[in-house]
C-alpha positions in Angstrom: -22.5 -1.7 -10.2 -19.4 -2.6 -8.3 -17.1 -1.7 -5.6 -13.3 -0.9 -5.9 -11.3 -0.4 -3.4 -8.2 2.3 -3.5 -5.2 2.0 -1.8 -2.9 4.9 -0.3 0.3 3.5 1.4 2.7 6.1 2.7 6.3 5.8 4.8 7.5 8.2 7.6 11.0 7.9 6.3 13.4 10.5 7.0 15.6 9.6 3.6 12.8 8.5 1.5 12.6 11.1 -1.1 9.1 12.9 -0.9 7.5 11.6 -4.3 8.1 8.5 -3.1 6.6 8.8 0.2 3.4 7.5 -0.8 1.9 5.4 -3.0 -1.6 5.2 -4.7 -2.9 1.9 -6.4 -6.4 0.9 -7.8 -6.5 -3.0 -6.2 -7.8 -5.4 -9.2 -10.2 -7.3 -7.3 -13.9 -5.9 -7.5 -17.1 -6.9 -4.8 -20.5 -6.9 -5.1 -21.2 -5.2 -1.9 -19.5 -2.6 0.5 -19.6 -5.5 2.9 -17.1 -7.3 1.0 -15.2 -4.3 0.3 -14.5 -3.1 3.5 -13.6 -6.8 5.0 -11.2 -7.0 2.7 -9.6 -3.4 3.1 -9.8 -4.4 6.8 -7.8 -7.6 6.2 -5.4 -5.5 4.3 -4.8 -3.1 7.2 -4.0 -5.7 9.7 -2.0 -7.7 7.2 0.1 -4.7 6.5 0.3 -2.2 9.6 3.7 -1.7 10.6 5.7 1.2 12.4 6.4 4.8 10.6 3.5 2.9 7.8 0.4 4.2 7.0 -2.5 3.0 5.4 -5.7 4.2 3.8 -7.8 2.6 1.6 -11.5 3.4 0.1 -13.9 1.4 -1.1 -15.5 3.7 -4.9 -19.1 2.1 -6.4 -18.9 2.3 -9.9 -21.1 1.7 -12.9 -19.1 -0.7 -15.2 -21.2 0.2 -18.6 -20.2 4.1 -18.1 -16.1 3.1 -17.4 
């Protein structure tokens, strides 16, 4: 098993059309624990926080032999 951790980024942008108000994206790097996971998503959030930007991500376990 491993973790993934999804990202959803979306702008508060007046003239940004609204299909590209937000964005979804799978990250390639995969953990061994939640642990990991989430310090990593953290990082990610304080690396990337910014006015009118929002940030969620989500750390998925999956079982690599049934993907």
């Amino acid at each position: 098993m491993k973790y993934f951790m999804l990202l959803w980024l979306c702008i508060n942008d007046p003239f940004t059309s609204l299909e590209n108000t937000c964005i979804e994206e799978i990250m390639p790097e995969t953990f061994d624990t939640l642990q990991e996971c989430a310090f990593v998503a953290e990082q990610t959030y304080n690396m990337m926080k910014a006015d009118r930007l929002y940030l969620t991500t989500f750390c998925s376990k999956k079982d690599l032999t049934a993907i």
